[in-house]
C-alpha positions in Angstrom: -15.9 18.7 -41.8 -12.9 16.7 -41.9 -11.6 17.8 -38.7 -14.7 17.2 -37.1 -14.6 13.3 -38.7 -11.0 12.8 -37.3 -11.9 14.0 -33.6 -15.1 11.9 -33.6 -12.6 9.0 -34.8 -9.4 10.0 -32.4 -12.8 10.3 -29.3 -14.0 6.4 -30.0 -10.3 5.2 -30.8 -10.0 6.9 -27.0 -13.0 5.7 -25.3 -12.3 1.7 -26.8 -8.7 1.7 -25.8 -9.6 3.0 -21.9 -12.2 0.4 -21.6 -12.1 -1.3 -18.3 -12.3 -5.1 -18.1 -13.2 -6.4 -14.5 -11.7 -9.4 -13.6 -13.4 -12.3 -11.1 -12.0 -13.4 -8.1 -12.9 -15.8 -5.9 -13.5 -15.6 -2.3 -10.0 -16.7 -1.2 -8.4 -14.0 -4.2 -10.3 -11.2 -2.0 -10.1 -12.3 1.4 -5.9 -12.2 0.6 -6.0 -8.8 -1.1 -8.2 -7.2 1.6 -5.9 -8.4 3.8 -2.8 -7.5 1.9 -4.5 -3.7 1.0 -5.3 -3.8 4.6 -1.9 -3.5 5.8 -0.9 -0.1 4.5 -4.8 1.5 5.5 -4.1 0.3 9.0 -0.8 1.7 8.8 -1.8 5.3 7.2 0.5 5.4 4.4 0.1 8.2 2.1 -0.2 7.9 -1.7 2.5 7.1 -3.2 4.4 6.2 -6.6 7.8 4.1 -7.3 9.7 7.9 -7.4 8.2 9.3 -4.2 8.4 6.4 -1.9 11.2 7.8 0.3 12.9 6.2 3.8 10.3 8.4 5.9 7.3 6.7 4.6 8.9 3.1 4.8 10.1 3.7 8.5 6.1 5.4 9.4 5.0 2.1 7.5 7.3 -0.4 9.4 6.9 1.0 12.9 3.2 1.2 13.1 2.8 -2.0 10.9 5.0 -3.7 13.7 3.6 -2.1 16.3 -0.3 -3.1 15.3 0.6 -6.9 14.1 3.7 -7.8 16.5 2.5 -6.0 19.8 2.4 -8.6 21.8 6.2 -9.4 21.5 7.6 -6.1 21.6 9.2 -4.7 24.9 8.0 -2.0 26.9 10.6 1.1 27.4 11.7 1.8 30.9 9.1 4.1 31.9 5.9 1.7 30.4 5.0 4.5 28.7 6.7 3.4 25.1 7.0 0.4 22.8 10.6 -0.7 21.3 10.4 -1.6 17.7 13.7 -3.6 16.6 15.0 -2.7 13.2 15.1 -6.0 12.1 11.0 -6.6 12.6 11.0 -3.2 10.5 12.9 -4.0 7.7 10.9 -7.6 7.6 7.6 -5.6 7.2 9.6 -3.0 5.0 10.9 -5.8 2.8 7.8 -8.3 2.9 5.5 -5.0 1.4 8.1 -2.7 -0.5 10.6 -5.0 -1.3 13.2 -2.6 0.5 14.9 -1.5 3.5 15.0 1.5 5.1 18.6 2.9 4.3 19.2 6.0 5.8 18.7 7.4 10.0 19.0 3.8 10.7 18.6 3.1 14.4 18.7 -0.4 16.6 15.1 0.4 17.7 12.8 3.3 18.1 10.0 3.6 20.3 6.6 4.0 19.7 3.8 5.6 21.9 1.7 3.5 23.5 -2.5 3.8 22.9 -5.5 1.6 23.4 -7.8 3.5 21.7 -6.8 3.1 17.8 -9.4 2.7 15.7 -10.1 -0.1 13.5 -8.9 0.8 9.9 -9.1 -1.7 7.4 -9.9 -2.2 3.4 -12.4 -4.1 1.4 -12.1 -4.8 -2.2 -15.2 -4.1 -4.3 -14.0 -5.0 -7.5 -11.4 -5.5 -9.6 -10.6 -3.7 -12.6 -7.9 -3.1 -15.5 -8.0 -0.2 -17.2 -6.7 0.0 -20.9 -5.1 3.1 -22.3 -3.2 4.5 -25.1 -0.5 3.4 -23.9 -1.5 0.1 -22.3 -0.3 -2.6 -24.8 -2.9 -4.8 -26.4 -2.7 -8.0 -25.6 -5.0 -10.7 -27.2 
């Protein structure tokens, strides 16, 4: 009986401390995160966390995020076929959304197929949540 008492107990203490408070935001809060979210959907990146984000994934994000939001200054490769993508404009968007460079394979530029058929990939925020846990400390 007693065991039964202390999981009902450690299940409640569980289900109050993972509660999930939304938080408001107004319209100019979401238009700047669906822009800011937006960035890495139009740019594919995979999931991630702090341990796996490696130099591939920063150079896929930098390229393509150049490529899609700096186009129109890039220059075409010899045969037209190709876009150059500077490091520097990569390590800007690397920097700007990572807070980091890309450090290793570095290269003055690297080119970048070019297609007019990309799809239009972009994200909305719903809502806004945080999510308390065990190990989430309380604040009050």
């Amino acid at each position: 009986m007693k065991r039964i008492i202390w999981i009902i107990i450690f299940v409640g203490l569980c289900a109050v401390l993972s509660a999930k408070n939304e938080i408001k935001l107004n319209g100019a809060e979401i238009k700047n995160l669906n822009i800011f979210f937006s960035n890495f959907s139009e740019a594919h990146v995979t999931s991630f966390d702090e341990n796996s984000l490696n130099d591939d994934i920063l150079l896929k994000f930098g390229i393509r995020h150049v490529y899609i939001n700096k186009f129109s200054i890039l220059k075409d490769s010899h045969d037209n076929l190709l876009k150059v993508v500077p490091m520097g404009l990569i390590d800007a968007a690397t920097e700007k959304y990572f807070g980091k460079k890309v450090l290793s394979n570095r290269k003055k530029e690297y080119l970048t197929p070019v297609a007019d058929s990309d799809s239009n990939v972009f994200s909305r925020i719903t809502s806004y949540t945080t999510i308390r846990t065990a190990l989430t400390p309380l604040t009050v």
